[in-house]
N, CA, C and O atoms as a GROMACS GRO file, in nm:
protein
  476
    1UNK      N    1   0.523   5.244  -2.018
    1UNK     CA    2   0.539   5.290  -1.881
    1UNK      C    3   0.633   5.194  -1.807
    1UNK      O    4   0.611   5.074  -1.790
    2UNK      N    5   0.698   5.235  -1.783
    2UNK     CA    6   0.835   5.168  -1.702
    2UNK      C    7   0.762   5.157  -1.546
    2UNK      O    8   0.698   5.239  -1.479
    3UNK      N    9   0.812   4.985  -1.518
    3UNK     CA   10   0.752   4.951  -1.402
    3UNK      C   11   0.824   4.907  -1.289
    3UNK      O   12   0.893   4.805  -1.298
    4UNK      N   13   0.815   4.986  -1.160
    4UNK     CA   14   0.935   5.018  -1.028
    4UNK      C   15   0.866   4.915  -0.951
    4UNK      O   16   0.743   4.916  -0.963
    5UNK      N   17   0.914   4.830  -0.877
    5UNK     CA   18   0.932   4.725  -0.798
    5UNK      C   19   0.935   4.785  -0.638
    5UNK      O   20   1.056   4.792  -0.620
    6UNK      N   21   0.897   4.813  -0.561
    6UNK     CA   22   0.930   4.845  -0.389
    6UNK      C   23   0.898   4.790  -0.303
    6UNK      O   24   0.782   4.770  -0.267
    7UNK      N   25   1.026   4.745  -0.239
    7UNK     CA   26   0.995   4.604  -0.149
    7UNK      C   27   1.100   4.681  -0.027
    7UNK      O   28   1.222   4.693  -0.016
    8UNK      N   29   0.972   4.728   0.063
    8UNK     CA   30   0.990   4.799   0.226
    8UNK      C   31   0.916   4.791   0.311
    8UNK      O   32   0.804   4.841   0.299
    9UNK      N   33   0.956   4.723   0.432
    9UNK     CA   34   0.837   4.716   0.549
    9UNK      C   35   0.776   4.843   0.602
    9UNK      O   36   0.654   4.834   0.616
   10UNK      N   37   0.828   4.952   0.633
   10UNK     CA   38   0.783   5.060   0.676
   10UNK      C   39   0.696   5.136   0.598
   10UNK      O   40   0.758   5.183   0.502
   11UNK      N   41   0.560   5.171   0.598
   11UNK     CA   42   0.460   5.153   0.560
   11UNK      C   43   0.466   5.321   0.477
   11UNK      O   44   0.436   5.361   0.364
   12UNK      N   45   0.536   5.405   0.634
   12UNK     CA   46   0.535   5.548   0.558
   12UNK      C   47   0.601   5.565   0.431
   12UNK      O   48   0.546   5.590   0.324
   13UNK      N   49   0.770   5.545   0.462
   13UNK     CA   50   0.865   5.529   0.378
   13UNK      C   51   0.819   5.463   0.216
   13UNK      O   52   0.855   5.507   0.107
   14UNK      N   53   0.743   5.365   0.240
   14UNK     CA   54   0.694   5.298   0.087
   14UNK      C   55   0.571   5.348   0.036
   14UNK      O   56   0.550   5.329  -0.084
   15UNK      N   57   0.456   5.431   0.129
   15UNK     CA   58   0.425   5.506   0.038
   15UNK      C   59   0.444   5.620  -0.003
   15UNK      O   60   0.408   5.655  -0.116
   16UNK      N   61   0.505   5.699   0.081
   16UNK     CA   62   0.589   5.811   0.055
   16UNK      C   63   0.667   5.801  -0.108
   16UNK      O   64   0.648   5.879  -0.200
   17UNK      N   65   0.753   5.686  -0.108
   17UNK     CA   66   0.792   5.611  -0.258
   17UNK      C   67   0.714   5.643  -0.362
   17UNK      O   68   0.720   5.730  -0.449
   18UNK      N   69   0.616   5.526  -0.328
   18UNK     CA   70   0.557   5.501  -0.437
   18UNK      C   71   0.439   5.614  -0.512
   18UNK      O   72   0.389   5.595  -0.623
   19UNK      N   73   0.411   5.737  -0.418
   19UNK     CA   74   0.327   5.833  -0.384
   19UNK      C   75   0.377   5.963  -0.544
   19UNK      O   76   0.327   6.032  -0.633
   20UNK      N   77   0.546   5.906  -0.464
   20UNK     CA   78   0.626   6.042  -0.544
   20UNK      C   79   0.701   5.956  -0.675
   20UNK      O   80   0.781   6.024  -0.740
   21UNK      N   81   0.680   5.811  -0.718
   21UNK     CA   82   0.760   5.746  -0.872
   21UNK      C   83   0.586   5.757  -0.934
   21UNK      O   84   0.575   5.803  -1.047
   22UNK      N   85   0.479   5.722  -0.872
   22UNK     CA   86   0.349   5.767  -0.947
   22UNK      C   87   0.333   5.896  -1.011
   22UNK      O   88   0.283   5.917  -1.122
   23UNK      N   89   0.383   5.983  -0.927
   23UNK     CA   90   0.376   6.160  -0.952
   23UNK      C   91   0.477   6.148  -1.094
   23UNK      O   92   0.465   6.216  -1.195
   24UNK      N   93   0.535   6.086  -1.080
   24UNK     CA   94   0.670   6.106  -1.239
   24UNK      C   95   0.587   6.000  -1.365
   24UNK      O   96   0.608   6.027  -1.483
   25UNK      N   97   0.515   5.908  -1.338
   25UNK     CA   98   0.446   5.840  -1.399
   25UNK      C   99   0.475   5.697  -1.442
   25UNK      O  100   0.454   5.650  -1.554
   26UNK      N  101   0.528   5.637  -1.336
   26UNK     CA  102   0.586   5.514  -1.337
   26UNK      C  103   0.499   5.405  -1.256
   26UNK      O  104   0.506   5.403  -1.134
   27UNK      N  105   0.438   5.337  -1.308
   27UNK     CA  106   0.379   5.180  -1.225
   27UNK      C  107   0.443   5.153  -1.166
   27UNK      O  108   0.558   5.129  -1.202
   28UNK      N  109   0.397   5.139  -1.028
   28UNK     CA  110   0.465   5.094  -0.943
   28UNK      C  111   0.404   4.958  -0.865
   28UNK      O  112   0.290   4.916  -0.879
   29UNK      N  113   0.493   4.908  -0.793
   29UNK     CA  114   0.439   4.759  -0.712
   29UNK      C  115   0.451   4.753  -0.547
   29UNK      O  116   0.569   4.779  -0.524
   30UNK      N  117   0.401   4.737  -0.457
   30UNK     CA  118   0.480   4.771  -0.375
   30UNK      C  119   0.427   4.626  -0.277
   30UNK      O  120   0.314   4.583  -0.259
   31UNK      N  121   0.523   4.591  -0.242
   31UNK     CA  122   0.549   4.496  -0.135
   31UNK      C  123   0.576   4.507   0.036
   31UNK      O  124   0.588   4.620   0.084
   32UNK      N  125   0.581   4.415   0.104
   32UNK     CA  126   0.626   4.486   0.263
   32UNK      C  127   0.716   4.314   0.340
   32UNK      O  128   0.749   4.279   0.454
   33UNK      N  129   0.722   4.264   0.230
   33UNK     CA  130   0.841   4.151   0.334
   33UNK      C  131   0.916   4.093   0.198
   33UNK      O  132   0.887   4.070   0.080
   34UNK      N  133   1.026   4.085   0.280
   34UNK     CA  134   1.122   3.945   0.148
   34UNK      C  135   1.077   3.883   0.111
   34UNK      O  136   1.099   3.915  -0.006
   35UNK      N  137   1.004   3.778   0.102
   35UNK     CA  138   0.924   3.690   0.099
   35UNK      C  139   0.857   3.718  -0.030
   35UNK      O  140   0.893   3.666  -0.136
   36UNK      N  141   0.747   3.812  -0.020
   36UNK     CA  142   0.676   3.895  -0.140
   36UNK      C  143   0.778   3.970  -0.199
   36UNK      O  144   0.747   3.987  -0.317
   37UNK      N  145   0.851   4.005  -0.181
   37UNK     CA  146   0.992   4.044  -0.261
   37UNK      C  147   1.025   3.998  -0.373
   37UNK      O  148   0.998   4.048  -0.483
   38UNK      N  149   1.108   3.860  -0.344
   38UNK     CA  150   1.120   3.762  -0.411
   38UNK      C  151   1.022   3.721  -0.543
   38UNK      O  152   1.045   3.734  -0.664
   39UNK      N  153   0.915   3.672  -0.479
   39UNK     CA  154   0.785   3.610  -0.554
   39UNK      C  155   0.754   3.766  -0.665
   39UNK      O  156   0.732   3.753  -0.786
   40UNK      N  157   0.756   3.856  -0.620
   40UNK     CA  158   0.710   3.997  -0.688
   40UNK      C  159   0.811   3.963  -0.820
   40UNK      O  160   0.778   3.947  -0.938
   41UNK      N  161   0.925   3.958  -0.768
   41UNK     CA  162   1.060   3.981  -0.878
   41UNK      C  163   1.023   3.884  -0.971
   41UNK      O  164   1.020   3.939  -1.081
   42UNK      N  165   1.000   3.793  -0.979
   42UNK     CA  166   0.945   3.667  -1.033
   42UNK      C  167   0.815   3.692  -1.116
   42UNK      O  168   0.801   3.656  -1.233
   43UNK      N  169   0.745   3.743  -1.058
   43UNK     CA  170   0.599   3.772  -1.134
   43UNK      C  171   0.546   3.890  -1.167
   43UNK      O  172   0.436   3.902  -1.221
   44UNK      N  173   0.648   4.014  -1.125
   44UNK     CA  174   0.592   4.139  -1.195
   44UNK      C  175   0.743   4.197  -1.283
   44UNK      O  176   0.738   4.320  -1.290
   45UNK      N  177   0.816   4.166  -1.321
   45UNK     CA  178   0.926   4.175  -1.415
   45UNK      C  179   0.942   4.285  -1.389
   45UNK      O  180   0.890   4.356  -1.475
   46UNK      N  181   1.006   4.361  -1.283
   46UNK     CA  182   0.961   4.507  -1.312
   46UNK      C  183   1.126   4.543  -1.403
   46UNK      O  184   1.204   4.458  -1.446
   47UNK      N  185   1.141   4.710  -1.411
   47UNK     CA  186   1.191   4.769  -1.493
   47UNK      C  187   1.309   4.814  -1.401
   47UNK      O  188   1.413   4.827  -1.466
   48UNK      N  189   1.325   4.847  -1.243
   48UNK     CA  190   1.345   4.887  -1.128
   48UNK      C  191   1.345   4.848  -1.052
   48UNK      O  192   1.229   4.844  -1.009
   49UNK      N  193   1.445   4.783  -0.958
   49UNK     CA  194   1.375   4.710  -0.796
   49UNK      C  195   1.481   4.834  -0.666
   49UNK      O  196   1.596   4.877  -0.653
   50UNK      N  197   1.354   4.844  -0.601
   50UNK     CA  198   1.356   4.926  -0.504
   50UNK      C  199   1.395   4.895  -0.387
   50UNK      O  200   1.313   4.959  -0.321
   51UNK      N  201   1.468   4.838  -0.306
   51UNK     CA  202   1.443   4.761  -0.162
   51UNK      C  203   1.521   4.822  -0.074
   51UNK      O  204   1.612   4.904  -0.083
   52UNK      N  205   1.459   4.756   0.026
   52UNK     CA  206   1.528   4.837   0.180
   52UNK      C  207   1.638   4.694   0.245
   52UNK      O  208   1.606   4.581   0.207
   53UNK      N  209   1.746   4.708   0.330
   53UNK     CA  210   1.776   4.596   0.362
   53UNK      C  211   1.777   4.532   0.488
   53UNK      O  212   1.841   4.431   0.516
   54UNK      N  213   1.688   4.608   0.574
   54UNK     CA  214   1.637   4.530   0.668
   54UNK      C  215   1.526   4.462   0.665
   54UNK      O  216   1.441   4.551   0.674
   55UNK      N  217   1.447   4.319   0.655
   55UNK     CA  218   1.284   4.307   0.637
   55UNK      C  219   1.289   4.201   0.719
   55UNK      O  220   1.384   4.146   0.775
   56UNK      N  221   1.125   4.173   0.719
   56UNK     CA  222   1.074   4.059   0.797
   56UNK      C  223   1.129   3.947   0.655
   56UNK      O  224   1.139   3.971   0.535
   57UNK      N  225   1.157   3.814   0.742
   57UNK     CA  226   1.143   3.675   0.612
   57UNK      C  227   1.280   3.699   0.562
   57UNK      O  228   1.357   3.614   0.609
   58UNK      N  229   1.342   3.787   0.481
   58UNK     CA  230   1.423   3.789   0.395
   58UNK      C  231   1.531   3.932   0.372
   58UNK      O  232   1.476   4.030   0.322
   59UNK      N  233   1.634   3.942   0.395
   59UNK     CA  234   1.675   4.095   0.379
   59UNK      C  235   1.692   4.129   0.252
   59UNK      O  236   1.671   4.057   0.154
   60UNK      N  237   1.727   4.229   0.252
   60UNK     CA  238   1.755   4.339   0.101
   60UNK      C  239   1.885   4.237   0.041
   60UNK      O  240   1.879   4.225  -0.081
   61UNK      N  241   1.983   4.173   0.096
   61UNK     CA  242   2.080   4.135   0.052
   61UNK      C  243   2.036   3.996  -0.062
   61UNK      O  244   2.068   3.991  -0.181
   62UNK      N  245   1.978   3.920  -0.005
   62UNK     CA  246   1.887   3.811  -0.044
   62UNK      C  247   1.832   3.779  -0.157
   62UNK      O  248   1.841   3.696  -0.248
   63UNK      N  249   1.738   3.926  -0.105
   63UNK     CA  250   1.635   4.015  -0.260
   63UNK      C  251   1.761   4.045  -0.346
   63UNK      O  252   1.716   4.047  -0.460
   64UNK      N  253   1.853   4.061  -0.351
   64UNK     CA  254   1.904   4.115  -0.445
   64UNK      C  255   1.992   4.005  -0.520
   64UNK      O  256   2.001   4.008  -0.642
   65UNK      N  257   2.064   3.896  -0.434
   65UNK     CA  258   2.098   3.775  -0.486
   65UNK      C  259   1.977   3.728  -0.590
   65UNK      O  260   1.996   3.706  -0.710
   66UNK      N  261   1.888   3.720  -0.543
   66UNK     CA  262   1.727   3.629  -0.630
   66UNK      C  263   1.748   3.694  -0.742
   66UNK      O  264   1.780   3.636  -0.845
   67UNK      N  265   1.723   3.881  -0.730
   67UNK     CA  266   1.739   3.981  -0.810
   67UNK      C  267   1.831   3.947  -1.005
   67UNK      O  268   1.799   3.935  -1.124
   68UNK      N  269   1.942   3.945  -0.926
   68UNK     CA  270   2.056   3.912  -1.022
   68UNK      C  271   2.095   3.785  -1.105
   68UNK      O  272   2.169   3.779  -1.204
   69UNK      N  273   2.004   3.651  -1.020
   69UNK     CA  274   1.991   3.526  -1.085
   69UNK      C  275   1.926   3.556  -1.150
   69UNK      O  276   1.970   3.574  -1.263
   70UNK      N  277   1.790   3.579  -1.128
   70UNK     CA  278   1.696   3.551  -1.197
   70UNK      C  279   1.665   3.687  -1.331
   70UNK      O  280   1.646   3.678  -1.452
   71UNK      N  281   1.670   3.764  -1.269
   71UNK     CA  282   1.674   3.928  -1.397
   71UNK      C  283   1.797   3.988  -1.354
   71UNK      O  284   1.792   4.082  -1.275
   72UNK      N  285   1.942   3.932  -1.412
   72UNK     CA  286   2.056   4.042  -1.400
   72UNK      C  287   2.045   4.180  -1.470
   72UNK      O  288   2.144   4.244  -1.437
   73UNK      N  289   1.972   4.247  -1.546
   73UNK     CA  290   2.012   4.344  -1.592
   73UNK      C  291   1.890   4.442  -1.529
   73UNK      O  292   1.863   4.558  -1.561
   74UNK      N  293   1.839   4.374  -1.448
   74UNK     CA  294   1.721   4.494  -1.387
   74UNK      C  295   1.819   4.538  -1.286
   74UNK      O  296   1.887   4.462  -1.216
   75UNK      N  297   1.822   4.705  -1.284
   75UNK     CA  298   1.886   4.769  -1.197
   75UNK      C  299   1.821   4.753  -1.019
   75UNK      O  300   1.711   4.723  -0.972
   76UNK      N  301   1.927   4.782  -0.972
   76UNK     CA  302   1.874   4.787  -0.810
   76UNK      C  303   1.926   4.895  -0.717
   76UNK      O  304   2.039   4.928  -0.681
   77UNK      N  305   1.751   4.957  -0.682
   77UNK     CA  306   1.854   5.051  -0.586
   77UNK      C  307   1.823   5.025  -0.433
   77UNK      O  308   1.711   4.999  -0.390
   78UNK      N  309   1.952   5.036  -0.347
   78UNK     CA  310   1.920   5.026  -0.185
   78UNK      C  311   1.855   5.111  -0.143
   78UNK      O  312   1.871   5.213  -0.211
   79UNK      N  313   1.755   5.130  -0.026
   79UNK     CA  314   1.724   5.212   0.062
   79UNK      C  315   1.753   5.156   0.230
   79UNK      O  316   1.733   5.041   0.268
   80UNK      N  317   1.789   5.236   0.291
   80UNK     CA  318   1.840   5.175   0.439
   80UNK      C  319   1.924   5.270   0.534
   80UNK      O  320   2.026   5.336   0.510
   81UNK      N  321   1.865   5.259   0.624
   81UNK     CA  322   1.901   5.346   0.752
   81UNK      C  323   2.050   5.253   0.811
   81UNK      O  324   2.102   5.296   0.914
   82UNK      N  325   2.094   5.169   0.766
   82UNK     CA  326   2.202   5.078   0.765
   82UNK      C  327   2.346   5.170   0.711
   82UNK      O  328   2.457   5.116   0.710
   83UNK      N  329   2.331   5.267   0.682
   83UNK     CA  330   2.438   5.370   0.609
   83UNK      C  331   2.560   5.326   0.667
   83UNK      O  332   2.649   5.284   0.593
   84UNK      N  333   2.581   5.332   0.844
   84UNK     CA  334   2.678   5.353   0.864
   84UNK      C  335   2.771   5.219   0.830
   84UNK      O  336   2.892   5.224   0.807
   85UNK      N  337   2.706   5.119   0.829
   85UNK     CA  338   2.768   4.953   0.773
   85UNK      C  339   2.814   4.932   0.694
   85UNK      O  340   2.769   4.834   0.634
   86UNK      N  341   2.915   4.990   0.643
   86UNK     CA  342   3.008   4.995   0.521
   86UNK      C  343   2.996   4.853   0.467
   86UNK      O  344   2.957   4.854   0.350
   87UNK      N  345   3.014   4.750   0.507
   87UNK     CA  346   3.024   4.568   0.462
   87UNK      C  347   2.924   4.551   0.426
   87UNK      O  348   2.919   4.470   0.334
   88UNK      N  349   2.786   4.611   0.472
   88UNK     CA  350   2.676   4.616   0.407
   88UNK      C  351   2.668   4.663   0.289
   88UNK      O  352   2.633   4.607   0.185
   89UNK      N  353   2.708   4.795   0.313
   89UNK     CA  354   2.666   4.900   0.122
   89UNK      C  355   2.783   4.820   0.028
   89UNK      O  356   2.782   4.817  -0.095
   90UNK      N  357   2.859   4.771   0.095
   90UNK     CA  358   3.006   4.767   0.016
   90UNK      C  359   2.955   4.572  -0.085
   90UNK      O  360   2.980   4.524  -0.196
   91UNK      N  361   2.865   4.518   0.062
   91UNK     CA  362   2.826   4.370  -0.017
   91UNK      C  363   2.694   4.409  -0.114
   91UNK      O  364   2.662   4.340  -0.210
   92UNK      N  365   2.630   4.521  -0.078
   92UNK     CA  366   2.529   4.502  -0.221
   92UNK      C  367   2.586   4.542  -0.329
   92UNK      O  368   2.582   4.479  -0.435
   93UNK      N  369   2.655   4.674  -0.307
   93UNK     CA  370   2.723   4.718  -0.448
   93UNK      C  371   2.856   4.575  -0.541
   93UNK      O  372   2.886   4.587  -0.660
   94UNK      N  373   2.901   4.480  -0.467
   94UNK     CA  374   2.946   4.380  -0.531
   94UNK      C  375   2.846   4.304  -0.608
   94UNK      O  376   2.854   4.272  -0.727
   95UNK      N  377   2.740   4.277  -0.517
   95UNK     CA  378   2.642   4.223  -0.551
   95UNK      C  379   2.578   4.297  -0.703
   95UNK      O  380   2.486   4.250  -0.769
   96UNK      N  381   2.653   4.420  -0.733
   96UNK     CA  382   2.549   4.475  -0.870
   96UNK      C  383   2.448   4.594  -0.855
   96UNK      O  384   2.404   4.648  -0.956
   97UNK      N  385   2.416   4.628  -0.748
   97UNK     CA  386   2.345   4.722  -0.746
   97UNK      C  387   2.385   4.866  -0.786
   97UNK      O  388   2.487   4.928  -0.753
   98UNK      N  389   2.292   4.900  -0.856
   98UNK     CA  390   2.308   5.070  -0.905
   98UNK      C  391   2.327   5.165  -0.841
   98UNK      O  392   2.405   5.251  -0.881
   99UNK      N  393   2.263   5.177  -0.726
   99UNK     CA  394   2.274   5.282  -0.595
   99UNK      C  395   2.220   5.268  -0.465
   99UNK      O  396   2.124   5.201  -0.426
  100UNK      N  397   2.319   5.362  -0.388
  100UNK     CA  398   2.278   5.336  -0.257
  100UNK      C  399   2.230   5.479  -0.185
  100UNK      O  400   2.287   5.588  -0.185
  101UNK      N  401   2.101   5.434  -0.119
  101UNK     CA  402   2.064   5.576  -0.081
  101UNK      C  403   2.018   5.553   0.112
  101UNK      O  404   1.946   5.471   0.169
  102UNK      N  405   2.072   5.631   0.145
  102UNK     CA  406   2.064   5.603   0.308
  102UNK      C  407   1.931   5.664   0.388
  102UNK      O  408   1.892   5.764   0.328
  103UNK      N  409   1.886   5.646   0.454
  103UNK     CA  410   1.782   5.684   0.550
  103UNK      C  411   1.868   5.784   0.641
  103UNK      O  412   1.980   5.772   0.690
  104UNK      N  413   1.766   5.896   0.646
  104UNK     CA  414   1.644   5.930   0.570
  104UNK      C  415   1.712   5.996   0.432
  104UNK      O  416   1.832   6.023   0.418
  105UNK      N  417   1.615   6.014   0.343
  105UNK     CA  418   1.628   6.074   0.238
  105UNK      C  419   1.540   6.140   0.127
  105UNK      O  420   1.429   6.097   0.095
  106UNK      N  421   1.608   6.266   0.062
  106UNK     CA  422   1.471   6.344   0.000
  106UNK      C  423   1.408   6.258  -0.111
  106UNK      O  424   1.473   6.190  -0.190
  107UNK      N  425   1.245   6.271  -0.107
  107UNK     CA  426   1.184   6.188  -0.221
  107UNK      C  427   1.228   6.286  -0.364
  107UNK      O  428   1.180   6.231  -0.464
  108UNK      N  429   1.270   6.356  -0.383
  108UNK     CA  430   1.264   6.417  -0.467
  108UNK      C  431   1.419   6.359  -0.550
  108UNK      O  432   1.444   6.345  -0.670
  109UNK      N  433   1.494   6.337  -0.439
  109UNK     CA  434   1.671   6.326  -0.507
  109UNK      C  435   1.628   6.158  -0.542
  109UNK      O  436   1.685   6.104  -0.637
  110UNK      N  437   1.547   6.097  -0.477
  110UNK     CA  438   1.541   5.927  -0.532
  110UNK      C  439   1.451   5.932  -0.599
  110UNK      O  440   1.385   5.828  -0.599
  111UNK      N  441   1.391   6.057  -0.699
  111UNK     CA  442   1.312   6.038  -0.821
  111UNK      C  443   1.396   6.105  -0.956
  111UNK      O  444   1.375   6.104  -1.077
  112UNK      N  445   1.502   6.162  -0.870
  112UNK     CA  446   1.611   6.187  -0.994
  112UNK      C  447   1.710   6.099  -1.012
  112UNK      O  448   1.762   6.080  -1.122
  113UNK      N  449   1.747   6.028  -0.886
  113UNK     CA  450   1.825   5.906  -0.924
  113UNK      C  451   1.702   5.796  -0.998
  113UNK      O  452   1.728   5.770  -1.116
  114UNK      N  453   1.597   5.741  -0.952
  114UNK     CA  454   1.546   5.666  -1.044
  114UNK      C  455   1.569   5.708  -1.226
  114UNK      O  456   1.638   5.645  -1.307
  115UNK      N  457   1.490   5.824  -1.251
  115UNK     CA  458   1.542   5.858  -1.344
  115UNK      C  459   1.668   5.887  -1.449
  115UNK      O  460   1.663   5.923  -1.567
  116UNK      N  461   1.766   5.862  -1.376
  116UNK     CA  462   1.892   5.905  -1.459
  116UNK      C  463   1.904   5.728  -1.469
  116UNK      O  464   1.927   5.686  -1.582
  117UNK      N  465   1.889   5.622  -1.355
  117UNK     CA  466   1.874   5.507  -1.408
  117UNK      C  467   1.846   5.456  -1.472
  117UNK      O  468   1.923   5.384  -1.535
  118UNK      N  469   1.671   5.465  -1.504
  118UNK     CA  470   1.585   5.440  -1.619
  118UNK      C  471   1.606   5.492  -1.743
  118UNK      O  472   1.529   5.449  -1.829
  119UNK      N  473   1.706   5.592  -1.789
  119UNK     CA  474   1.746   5.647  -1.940
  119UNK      C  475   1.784   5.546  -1.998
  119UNK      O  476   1.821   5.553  -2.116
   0.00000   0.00000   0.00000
C-alpha cells in the first residue's frame, strides 16, 4: 500500500484529501503545520508528499526544500490558492515538484493525478 503524506492547515481541504486517497486505497498521513511537515517527512517515509504552500511555522516551499534533501525521489505535489503567483508555482516546480494544482480543485482530478504519479 503506497503511503501519501498531507501536510495542510485547512482542516476541510485535508480531509476532504485524505477522505477521497483512502477511497482509492492509499495510507495516508495527515499533518496541519510545517513544522509536523518536516518531522512527518522524516519519520513516515511516505511514497507521496502532498502540501499546500501557505502554513503556520513553515511554508510549502521549505517542506519541499527538506523534501528533496532528505528523500529526492519522493514525488511532490502542490496544493494552493496561491495560483495566481507565477514565482511561486514557477520556484516549486525548480525546486522538483511533480505537480501543481490550484485552489479550489476537484477531489476526483487530484486522485487521478496522484495516480498517474504513483505508476
Amino acid at each position: 500500500m503506497k503511503k501519501i503524506l498531507i501536510i495542510e492547515d485547512d482542516l476541510l481541504i485535508s480531509s476532504l484529501v485524505q477522505f477521497r486517497l483512502k477511497k482509492d486505497g492509499y495510507e495516508t498521513r495527515l499533518v496541519c503545520d510545517g513544522n509536523e511537515g518536516i518531522k512527518a517527512i522524516d519519520e513516515y517515509t511516505p511514497d507521496l508528499i502532498i502540501t499546500d504552500v501557505m502554513m503556520p511555522f513553515r511554508s510549502g516551499i521549505e517542506i519541499i526544500h527538506h523534501a528533496k534533501q532528505s528523500q529526492p525521489n519522493t514525488p511532490i505535489i502542490v496544493l494552493s490558492s496561491l495560483g495566481e503567483e507565477e514565482e511561486v508555482v514557477l520556484e516549486a516546480f525548480n525546486l522538483g515538484v511533480a505537480d501543481f494544482i490550484p485552489k479550489p480543485f476537484n477531489p476526483n482530478e487530484l486522485a487521478i493525478r496522484v495516480k498517474r504519479i504513483l505508476k
